[in-house]
Each structure stands twice: as structure tokens, then as C-alpha cells.
ROROFI-108279 format. One record per residue (C-alpha): x, y, z; residue in three letters. Coordinates in Angstrom, 1 decimal. Example, Ala and Ser with C-alpha at 12.3 -4.5 7.8 and 13.67 -1.06 7.14 Angstrom:
! ROROFI-108279
+--------+--------+--------+------+
!     px !     py !     pz ! resn !
+--------+--------+--------+------+
!   12.3 !   -4.5 !    7.8 !  ALA !
!   13.7 !   -1.1 !    7.1 !  SER !
+--------+--------+--------+------+
This chain:
! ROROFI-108279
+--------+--------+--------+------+
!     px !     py !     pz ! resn !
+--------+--------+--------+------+
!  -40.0 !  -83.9 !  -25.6 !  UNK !
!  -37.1 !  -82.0 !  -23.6 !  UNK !
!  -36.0 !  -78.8 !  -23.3 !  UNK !
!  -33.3 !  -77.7 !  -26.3 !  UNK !
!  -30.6 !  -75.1 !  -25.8 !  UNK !
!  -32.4 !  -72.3 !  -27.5 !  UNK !
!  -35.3 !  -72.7 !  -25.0 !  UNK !
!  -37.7 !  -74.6 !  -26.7 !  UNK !
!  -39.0 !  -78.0 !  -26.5 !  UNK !
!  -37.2 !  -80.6 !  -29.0 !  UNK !
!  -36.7 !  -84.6 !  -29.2 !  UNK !
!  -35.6 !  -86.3 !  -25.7 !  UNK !
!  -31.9 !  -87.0 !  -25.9 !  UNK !
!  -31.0 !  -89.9 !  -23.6 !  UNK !
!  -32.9 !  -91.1 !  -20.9 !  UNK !
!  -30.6 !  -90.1 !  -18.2 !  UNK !
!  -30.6 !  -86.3 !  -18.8 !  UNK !
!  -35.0 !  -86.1 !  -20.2 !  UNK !
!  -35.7 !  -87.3 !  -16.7 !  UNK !
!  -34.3 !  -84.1 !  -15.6 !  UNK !
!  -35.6 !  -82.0 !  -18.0 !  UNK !
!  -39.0 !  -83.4 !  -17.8 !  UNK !
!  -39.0 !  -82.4 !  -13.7 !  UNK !
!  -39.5 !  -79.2 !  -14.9 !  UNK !
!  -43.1 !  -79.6 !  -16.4 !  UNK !
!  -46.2 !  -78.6 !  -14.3 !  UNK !
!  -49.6 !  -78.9 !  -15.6 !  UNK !
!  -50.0 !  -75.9 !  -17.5 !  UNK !
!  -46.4 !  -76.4 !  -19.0 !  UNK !
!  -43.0 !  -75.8 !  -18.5 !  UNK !
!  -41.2 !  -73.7 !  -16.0 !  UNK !
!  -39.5 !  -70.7 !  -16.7 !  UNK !
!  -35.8 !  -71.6 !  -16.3 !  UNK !
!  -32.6 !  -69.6 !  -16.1 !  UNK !
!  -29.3 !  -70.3 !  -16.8 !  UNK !
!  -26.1 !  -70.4 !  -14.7 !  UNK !
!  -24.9 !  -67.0 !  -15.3 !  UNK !
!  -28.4 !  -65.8 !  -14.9 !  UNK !
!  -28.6 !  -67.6 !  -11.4 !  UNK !
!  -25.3 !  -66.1 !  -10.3 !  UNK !
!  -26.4 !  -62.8 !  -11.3 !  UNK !
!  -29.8 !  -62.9 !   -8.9 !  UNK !
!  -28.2 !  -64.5 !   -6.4 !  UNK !
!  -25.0 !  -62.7 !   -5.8 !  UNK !
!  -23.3 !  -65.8 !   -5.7 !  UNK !
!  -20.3 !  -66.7 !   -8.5 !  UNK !
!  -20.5 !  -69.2 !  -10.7 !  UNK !
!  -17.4 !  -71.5 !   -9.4 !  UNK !
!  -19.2 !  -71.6 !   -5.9 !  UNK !
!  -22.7 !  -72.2 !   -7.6 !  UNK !
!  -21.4 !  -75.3 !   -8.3 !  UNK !
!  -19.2 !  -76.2 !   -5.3 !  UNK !
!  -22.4 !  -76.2 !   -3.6 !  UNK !
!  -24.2 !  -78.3 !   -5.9 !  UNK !
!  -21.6 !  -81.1 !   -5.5 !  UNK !
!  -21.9 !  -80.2 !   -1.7 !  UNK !
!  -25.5 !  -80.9 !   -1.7 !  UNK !
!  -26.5 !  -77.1 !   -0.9 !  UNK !
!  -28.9 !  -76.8 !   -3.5 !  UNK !
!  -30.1 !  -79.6 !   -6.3 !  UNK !
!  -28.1 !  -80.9 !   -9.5 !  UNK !
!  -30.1 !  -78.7 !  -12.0 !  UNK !
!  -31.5 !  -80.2 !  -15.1 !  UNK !
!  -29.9 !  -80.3 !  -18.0 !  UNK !
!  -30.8 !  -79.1 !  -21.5 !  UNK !
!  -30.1 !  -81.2 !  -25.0 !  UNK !
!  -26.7 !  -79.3 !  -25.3 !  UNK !
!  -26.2 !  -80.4 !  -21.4 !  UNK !
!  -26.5 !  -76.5 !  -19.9 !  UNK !
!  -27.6 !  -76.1 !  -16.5 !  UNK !
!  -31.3 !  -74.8 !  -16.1 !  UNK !
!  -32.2 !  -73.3 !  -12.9 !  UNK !
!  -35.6 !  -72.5 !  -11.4 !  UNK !
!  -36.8 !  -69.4 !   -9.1 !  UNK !
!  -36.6 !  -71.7 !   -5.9 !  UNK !
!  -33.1 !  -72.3 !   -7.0 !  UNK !
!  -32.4 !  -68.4 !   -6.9 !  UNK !
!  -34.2 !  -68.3 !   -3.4 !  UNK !
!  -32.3 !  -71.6 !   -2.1 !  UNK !
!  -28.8 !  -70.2 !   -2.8 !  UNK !
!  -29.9 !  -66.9 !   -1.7 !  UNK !
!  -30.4 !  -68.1 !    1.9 !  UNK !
!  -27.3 !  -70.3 !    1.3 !  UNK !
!  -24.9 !  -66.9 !    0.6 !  UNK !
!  -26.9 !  -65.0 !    3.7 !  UNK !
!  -25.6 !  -68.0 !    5.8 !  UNK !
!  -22.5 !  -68.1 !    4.4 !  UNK !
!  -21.8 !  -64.4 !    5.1 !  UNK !
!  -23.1 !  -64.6 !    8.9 !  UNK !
!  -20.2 !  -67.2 !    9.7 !  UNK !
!  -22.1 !  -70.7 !    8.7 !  UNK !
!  -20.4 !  -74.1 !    8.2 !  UNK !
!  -21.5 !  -75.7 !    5.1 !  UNK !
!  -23.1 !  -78.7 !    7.0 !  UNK !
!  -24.5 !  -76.2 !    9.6 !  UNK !
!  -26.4 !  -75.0 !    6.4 !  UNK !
!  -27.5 !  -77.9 !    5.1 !  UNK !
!  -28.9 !  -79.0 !    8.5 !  UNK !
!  -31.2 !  -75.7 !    8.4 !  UNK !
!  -31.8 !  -76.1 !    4.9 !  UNK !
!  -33.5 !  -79.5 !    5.6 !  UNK !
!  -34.9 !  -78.1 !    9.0 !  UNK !
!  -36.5 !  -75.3 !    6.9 !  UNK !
!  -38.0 !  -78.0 !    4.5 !  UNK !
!  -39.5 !  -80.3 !    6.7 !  UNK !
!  -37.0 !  -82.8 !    6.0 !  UNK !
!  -34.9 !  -83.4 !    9.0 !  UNK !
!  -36.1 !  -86.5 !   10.5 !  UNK !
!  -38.3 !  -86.9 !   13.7 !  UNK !
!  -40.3 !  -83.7 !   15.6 !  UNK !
!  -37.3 !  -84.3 !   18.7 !  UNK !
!  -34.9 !  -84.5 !   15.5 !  UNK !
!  -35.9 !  -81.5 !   14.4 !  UNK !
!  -36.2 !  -79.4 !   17.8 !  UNK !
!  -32.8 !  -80.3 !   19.0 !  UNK !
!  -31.7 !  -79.3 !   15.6 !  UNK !
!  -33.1 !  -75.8 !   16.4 !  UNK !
!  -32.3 !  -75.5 !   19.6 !  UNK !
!  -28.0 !  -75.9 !   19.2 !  UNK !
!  -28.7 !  -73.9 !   16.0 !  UNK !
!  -30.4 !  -71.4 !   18.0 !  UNK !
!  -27.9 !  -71.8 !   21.0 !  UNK !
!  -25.2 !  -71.5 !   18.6 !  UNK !
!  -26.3 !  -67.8 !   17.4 !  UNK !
!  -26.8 !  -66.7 !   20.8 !  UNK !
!  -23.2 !  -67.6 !   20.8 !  UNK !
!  -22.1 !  -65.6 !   17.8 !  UNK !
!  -24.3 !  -62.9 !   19.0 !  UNK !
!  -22.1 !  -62.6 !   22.3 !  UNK !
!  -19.1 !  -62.6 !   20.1 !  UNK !
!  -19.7 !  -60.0 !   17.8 !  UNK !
!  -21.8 !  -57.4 !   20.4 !  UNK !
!  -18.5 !  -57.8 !   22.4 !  UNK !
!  -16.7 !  -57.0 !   19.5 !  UNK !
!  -18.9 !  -53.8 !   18.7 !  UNK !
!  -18.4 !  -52.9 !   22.3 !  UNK !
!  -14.8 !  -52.8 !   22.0 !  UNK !
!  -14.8 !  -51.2 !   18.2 !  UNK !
!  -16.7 !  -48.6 !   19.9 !  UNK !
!  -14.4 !  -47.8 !   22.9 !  UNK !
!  -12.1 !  -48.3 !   20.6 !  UNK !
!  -13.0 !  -45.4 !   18.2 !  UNK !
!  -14.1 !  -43.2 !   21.3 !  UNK !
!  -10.9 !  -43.1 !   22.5 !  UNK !
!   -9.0 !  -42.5 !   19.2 !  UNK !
!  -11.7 !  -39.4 !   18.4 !  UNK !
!  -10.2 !  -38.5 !   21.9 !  UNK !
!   -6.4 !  -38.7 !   20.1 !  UNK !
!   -5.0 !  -41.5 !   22.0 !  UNK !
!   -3.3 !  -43.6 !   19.4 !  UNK !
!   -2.8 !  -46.3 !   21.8 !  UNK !
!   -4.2 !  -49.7 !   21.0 !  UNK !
!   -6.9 !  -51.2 !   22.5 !  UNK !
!   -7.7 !  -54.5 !   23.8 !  UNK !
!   -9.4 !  -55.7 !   20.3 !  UNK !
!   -7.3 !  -58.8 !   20.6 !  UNK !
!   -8.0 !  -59.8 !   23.8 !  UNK !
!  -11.5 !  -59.0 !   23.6 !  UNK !
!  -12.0 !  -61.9 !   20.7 !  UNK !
!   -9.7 !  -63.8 !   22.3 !  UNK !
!  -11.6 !  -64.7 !   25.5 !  UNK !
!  -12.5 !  -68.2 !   25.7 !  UNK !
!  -15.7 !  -67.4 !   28.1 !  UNK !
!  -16.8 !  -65.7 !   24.5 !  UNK !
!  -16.0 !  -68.0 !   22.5 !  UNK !
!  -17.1 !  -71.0 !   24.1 !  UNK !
!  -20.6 !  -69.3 !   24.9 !  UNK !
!  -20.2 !  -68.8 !   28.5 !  UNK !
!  -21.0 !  -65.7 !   29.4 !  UNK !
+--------+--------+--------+------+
């Protein structure tokens, strides 16, 4: 039996996709599934980018109904949840797949995995000195333009210093 595109259970179409469907059974019957639009919706993420990060490996191929619709899952909705936090705060793709697996348990060794956390960790601490040195200037910034000077400020040099941006501080 697999999941049909009203919802409801019908005849397994081809092997390849009931494999998928059939992953979402538990013991007391099936998950509760949504679909695409449904995911993008919770998530705040759009649908184009929902699936650029399926084929990026951010979050699982879904499975697949009769009629070949994507059925999502409420870990999916968490998963790309966290995914479109990251994405906001600055993070690479592969920087978020790293702390995806880290966050899972599946990044390799204990010293795998604390190294992983520690340049992730170093690397906020990095953006972290960026952006409070941006505040600082945004601040001085406005201070001085409540004061009427219409002069710039030094916003540009201030993001532009490589002891910032490399992390030396």
C-alpha cells in the first residue's frame, strides 16, 4: 500500500517511489505529511529554494506520493527552519550542512566533531566582532547626525578593516 494523492493509502506504484512512501509508516500508522506549499508556508522558506536545498543535500529528497507530489514531515519543517535561521545569520551552504550533521550525531569521530565546533564556534566569534563593530559605528553614526552633522562617517572603513575581518582583534 502507498500513500495516493488525495491522502489516503492506495496500491504501491513502482518500487522505486513505495520505498519512499513506505518510510513514512511507524507502528501505529502513517505520518501526518504536508505538502510543498504547506512546508514553505511553516517554514518561511519559498518553494524554489525548498528544493535547491534538497538537491544541495540540506534537508532529505521527500517521498513521493502515487501522483509523484512531495510529502514532507514535521522534522522536515524544523530542519529547514534551522536551515533559513543559518542562512539569514551569514552561513555558507556547506558551513550548514557541517552543523546540520554536527547537530545529528553524524559527523564522523568525537575529535571530528570537536574541531568541527570549535572553527564553527571561532568563526561566530568572528562575525560577532564584525557586526558589534558595525553597531558601534551605526551608533556614532546616528549620534552624530541627531547632532545635524550630515557628514559621513567612517561606515566603510569600519567593515573594511582586515584585523575585523580576518578575526584578529
Amino acid at each position: 500500500m502507498a500513500l495516493t494523492a488525495s491522502g489516503e493509502l492506495g496500491p504501491c506504484p513502482p518500487p522505486t517511489s513505495c520505498a519512499k512512501v513506505h518510510a513514512l509508516g511507524s507502528g501505529r500508522g502513517l505520518r501526518v505529511t504536508i505538502s510543498i506549499g504547506e512546508l514553505s508556508r511553516r517554514s518561511g522558506v519559498r518553494i524554489p529554494t525548498i528544493r535547491y536545498y534538497e538537491q544541495n543535500r540540506l534537508i532529505s529528497a521527500p517521498a513521493r506520493t502515487e501522483g509523484q507530489q512531495r510529502r514532507y514531515t514535521e522534522e522536515d519543517v524544523v530542519r529547514l527552519s534551522f536551515v533559513r535561521q543559518a542562512r539569514e545569520l551569514g552561513l555558507e551552504v556547506d558551513a550548514i550542512r557541517e552543523l546540520l550533521e554536527l547537530g545529528t550525531g553524524h559527523s564522523g569521530s568525537p575529535e571530528e566533531a570537536a574541531r568541527l565546533a570549535l572553527r564553527h564556534r571561532d568563526e561566530t566569534d568572528r562575525r560577532i566582532a564584525l557586526l558589534t563593530a558595525l553597531r558601534s559605528e551605526l551608533g556614532r553614526l546616528a549620534a552624530e547626525y541627531g547632532r545635524g552633522r550630515l557628514h559621513g562617517g567612517r561606515l566603510l572603513e569600519v567593515l573594511a578593516q582586515p584585523d575585523i575581518a580576518d578575526g584578529e582583534r
